[in-house]
C-alpha positions, 0 to 999 in steps of 0.5 A, spaced: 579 959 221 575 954 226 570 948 225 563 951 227 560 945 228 560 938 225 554 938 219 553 931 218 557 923 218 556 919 211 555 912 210 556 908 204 551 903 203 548 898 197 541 898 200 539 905 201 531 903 203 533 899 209 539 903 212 534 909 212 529 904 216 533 902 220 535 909 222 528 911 223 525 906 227 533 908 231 528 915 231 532 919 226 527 924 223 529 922 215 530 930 212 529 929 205 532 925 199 533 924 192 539 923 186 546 926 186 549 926 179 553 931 175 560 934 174 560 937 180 559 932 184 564 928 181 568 934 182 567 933 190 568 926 190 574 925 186 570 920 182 568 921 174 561 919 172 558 919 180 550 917 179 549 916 186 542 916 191 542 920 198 537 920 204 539 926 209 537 924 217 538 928 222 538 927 230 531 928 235 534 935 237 536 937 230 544 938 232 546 932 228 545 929 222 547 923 218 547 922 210 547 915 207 548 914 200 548 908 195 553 909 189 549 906 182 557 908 178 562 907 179 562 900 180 566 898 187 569 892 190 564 893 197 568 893 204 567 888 210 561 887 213 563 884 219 570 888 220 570 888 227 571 895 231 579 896 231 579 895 223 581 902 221 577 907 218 570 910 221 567 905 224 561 907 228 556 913 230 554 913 237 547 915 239 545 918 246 539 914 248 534 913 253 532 905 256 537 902 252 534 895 254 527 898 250 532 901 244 536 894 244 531 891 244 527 894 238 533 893 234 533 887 235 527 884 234 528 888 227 535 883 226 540 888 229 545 884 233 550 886 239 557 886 237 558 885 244 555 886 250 551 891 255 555 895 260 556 899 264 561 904 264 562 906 271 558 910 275 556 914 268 554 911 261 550 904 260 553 902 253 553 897 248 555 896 240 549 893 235 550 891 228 546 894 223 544 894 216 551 892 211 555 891 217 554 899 220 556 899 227 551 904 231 553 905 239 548 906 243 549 911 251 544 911 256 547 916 261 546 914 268 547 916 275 
């Protein structure tokens, strides 16, 4: 058996409105949303009780997508924020992108800030990390040369 392709990447988040406007203006194409409950999720998840609400973004060229969900039940304790890069776990998406400084600049002026600094990886990627909405970290890669 073989992985045919990934399918999407999900994130967690309180503020669903936001994180999906963030990801908009980023220049993903919001596919469609709406509520998740019942028994089978709960199933899926591992969780009893699931009442949750997910917007569906897929990427430009239609290869990749990215599912953002705000859990109404059950309760959780909510995670950090500001974890730096190295925490454990899934902690960032990478976007491929075109004028960086223009995208990072955007970013930017709608409250996004760099984690760290632009730079240039060799003679290849223009790459830097930009701290979202709840703390997502997005990298973003502009191929040089």
């Amino acid at each position: 058996m073989t992985i045919k392709r990934m399918e999407h990447v999900g994130i967690v988040v309180d503020d669903l409105a936001a994180a999906t406007e963030f990801f908009v203006k980023l220049g993903l194409e919001l596919q469609g949303e709406g509520p998740v409950e019942g028994r089978w999720v709960d199933r899926v998840v591992g969780l009893d009780g699931v009442r949750a609400d997910i917007a569906m973004l897929r990427t430009p060229d239609g290869h990749g997508r990215l599912e953002l969900t705000k859990f109404h039940t059950p309760s959780t304790q909510g995670g950090d924020q500001h974890a730096p890069a190295n925490t454990p776990g899934i902690r960032h998406v990478a976007f491929a992108v075109e004028n960086i400084d223009a995208v990072v600049a955007g970013l930017r002026a709608r409250g996004a800030e760099l984690v760290g600094e632009l730079e240039r990886y060799e003679d290849s990627y223009r790459l830097c990390y930009v701290r979202g909405p709840e703390g997502i970290i997005v990298e973003l890669a502009e191929r040089i040369g």
